[in-house]
C-alpha positions in Angstrom: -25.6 -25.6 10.4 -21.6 -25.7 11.3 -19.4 -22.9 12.2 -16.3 -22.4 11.3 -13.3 -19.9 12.3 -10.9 -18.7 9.5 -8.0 -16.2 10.9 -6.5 -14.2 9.0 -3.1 -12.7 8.8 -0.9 -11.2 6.6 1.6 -13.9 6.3 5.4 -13.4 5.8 8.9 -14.8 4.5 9.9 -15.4 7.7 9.5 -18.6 9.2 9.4 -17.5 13.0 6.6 -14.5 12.3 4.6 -17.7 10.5 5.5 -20.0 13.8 4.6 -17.3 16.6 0.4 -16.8 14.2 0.5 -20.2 14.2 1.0 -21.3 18.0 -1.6 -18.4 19.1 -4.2 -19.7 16.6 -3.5 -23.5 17.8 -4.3 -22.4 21.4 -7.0 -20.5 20.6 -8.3 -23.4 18.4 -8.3 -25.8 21.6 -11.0 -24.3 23.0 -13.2 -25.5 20.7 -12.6 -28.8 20.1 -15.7 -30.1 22.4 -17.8 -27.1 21.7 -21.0 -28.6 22.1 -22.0 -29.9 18.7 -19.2 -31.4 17.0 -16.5 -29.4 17.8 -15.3 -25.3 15.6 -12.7 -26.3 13.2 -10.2 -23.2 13.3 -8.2 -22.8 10.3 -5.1 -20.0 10.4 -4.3 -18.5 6.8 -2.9 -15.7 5.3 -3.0 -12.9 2.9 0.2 -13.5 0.7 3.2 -15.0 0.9 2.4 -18.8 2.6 1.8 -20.6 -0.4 -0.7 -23.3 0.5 -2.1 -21.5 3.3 -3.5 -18.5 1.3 -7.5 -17.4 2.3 -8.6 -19.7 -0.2 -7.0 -22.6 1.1 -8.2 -21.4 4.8 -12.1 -21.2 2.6 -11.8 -24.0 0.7 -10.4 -26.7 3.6 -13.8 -25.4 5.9 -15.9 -26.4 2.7 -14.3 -29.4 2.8 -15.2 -30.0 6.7 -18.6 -29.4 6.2 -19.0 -26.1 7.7 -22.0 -23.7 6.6 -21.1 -20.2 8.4 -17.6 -18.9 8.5 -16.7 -16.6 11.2 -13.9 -14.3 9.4 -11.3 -12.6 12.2 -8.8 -10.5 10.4 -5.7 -10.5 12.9 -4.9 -6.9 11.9 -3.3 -4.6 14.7 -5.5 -1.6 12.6 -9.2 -1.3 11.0 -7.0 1.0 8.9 -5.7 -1.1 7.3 -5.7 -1.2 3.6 -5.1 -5.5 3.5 -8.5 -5.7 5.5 -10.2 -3.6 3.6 -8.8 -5.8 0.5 -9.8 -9.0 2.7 -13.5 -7.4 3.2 -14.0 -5.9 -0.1 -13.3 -9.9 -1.7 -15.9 -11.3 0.9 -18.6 -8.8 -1.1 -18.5 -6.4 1.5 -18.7 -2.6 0.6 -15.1 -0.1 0.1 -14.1 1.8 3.3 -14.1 4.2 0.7 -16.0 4.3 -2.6 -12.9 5.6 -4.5 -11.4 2.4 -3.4 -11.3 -0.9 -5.1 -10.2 -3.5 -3.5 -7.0 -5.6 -4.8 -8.1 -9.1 -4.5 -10.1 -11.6 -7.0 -13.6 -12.8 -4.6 -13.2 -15.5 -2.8 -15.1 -18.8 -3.7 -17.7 -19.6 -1.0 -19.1 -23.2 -2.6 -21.5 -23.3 -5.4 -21.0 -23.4 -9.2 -19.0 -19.8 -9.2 -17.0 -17.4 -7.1 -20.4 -15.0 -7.1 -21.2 -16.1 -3.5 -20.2 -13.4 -1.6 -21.3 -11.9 1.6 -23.8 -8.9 2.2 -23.2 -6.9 4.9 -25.3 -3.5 6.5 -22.1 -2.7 9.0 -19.5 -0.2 8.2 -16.4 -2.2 6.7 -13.1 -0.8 7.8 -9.2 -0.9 6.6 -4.2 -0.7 5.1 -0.9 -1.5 4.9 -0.2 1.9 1.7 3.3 2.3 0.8 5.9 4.8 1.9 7.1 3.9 -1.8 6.8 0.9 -4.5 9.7 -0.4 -3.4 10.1 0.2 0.3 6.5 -1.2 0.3 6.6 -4.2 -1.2 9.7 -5.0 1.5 8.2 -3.9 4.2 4.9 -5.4 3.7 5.7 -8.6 2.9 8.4 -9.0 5.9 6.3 -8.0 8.6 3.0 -8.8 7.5 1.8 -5.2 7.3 -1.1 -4.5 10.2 -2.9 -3.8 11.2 -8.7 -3.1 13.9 -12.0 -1.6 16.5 -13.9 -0.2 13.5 -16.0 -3.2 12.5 -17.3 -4.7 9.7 -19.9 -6.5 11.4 -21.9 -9.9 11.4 -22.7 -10.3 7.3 -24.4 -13.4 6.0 -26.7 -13.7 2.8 -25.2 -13.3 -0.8 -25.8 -10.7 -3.3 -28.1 -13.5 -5.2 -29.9 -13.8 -2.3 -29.4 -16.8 -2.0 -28.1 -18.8 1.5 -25.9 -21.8 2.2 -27.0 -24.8 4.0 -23.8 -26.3 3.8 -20.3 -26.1 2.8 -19.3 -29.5 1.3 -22.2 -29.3 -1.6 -21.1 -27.7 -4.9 -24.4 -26.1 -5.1 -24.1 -24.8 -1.4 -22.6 -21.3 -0.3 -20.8 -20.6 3.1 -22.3 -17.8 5.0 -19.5 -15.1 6.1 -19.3 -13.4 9.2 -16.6 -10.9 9.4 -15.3 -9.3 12.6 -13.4 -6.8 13.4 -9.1 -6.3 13.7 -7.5 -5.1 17.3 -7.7 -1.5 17.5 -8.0 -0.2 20.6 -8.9 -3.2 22.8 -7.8 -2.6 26.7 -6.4 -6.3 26.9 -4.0 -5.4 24.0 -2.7 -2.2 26.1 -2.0 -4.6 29.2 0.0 -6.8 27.0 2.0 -3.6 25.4 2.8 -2.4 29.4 4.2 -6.0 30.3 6.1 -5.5 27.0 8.1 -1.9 28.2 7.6 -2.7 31.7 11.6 -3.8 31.8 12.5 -0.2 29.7 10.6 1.5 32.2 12.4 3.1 35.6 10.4 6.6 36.8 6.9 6.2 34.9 6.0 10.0 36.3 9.2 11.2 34.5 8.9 9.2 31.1 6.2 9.2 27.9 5.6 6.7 25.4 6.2 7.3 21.8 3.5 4.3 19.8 4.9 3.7 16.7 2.8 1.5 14.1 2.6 1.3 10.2 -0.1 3.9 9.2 -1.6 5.1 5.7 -1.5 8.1 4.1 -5.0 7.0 2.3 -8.2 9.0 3.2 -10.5 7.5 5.4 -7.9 4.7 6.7 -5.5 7.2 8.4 -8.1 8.7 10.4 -9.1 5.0 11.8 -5.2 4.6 12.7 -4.9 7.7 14.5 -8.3 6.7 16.3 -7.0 3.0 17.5 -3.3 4.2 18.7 -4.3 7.2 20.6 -6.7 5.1 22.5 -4.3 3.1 22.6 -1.8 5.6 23.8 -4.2 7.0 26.0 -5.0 3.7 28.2 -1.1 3.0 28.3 -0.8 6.2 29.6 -3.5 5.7 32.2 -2.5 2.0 33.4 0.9 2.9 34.0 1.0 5.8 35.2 3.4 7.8 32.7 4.1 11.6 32.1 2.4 11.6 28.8 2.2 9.4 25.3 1.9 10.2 22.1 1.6 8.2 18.8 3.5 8.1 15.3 2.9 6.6 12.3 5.6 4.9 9.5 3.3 5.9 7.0 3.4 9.1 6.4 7.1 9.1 8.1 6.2 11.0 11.5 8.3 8.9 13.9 11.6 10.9 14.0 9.6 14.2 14.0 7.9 13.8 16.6 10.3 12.2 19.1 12.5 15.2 18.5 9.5 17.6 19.5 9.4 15.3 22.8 12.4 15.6 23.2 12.8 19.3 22.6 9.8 19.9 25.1 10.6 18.0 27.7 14.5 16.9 27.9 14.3 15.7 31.3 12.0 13.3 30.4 13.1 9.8 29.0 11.0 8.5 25.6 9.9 4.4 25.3 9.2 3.7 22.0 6.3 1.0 21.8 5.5 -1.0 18.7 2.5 -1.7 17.4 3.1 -4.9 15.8 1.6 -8.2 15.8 5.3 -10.3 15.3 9.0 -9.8 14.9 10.1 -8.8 12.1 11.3 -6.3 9.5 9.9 -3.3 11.0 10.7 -4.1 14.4 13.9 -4.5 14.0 14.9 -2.8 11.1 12.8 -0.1 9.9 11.8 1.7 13.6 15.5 2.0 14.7 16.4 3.1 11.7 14.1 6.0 11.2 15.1 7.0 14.9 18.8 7.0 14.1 20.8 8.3 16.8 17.7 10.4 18.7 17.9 9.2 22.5 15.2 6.8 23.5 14.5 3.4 24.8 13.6 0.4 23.0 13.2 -3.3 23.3 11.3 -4.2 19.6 8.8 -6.7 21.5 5.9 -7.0 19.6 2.5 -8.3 20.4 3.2 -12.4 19.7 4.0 -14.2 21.5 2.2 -12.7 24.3 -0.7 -15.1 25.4 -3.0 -11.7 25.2 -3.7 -12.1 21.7 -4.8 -15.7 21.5 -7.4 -14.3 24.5 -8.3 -11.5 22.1 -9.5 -14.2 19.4 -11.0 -16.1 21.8 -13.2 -12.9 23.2 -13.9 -12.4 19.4 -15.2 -16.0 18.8 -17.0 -16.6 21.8 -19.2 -13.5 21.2 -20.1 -14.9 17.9 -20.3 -18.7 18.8 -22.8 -17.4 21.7 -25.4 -15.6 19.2 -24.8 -19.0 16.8 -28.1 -21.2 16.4 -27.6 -24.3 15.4 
């Protein structure tokens, strides 16, 4: 038995979103190159968009290294997203929602057919809906769309029932385990404070405003709303501000409710924090502009290149690599 670590994110045009996955998976990778019994090969790849570097290039170049059980971390800021679900759904794990099919073909896991696919008894999660056709498609594919704590658990097993022994054999199957996206993970609130720490002045006399992508989809919305107000709500806590409140791109809530902050308490100044994993198109496009000329303050850092998130993956894999039997 070999483990393996495939991240996943969503991938993008731009070259510097790509660059900042990269560098955090590269650190989080050299962890593991003496891990006890032959070192983790950590392979980053990515939903669309990085031709060569797709999930089935991430799959097929652990095959290739000999490893028999795949730990799958989705590097999504939301388990609402839609993409995850996608992601989870072509690993043979169930629909967040029954009335949803997933977009993607199923992955190839080894053997003679693309039929190997993972079982799992956990509760999958997922997004990344569109605002419209058009304004989706953009959007999505510049920023790589989001997404996390809603889990989709440890799954190994296939629906054949049968199990792989290894990864290089044609005949052979990797196992999958998939975890879970970011959510509402404490570390990831200490890394959005240093982000607004420099916007900040009078904490007592200012709230936040989180701003992330969202869904309008049933089932995933809720699972946004859940991750960003806990989110909100240790912000909120750690550094000591008036109040914070959340807004999502999708449905378009942002400008709404900063002007109902700002109607209700004018004396008090609003930080607008994004919930993105890079720079990109919605950072520094798409937020300002929905915000127009509405008074707040905002710096568009996202969550790379913060060394918080390579420490996130590493929490992630070390729980799993410690329950591993070789």
């Amino acid at each position: 038995m070999k483990p393996g670590i495939l991240v996943i994110s969503h991938g993008s045009r731009e070259a510097e979103w790509v660059r900042l996955v990269d560098e955090a998976v590269a650190d989080v990778a050299a962890a593991y190159v003496n891990w006890p019994i032959g070192g983790v090969p950590v392979v980053s790849s990515f939903l669309e968009i990085v031709d060569g570097r797709l999930i089935q290039d991430g799959i097929d170049q652990l095959a290739a290294e000999g490893v028999t059980d795949v730990y799958v971390l989705p590097l999504f800021v939301s388990s609402g997203s839609t993409h995850v679900d996608d992601i989870a759904q072509a690993f043979g794990l169930p629909p967040v929602s029954a009335s949803r099919k997933g977009e993607l073909e199923p992955f190839r896991l080894g053997g003679s057919s693309a039929d190997g696919r993972a079982d799992s008894s956990a509760e999958s999660s997922t997004d990344s809906s569109a605002e419209s056709t058009t304004e989706s498609s953009a959007e999505s594919s510049a920023d790589g769309g989001t997404d996390n704590s809603a889990g989709y658990g440890d799954c190994s097993g296939f629906r054949d029932g049968s199990e792989a022994s290894g990864g290089s054999d044609e005949n052979q199957r990797l196992r999958i385990h998939f975890g879970q996206p970011i959510d509402d993970d404490p570390e990831i609130a200490e890394l959005l404070l240093s982000n607004i720490r420099e916007l900040s002045q009078a904490p007592d006399r200012e709230r936040l405003l989180l701003v992330a992508h969202g869904s309008v989809e049933a089932g995933f919305h809720g699972r946004w709303r859940s991750g960003m107000t806990g989110l909100a709500r240790r912000l909120r806590e750690l550094g000591g501000y008036a109040g914070a409140e959340i807004a999502m791109l999708l449905p378009n809530q942002a400008a709404c409710k900063l002007r109902v902050m700002l109607r209700k308490q004018p004396e008090q100044a609003v930080i607008v924090v994004p919930l993105f994993l890079s720079t990109g198109y919605f950072t520094r496009t798409v937020i300002p502009a929905r915000f127009g000329e509405l008074a707040y303050r905002y710096n568009g850092r996202s969550m790379l290149p913060h060394p918080c998130i390579a420490r996130w993956m590493n929490r992630q894999i070390d729980a799993w690599l410690d329950g591993f039997i070789v």
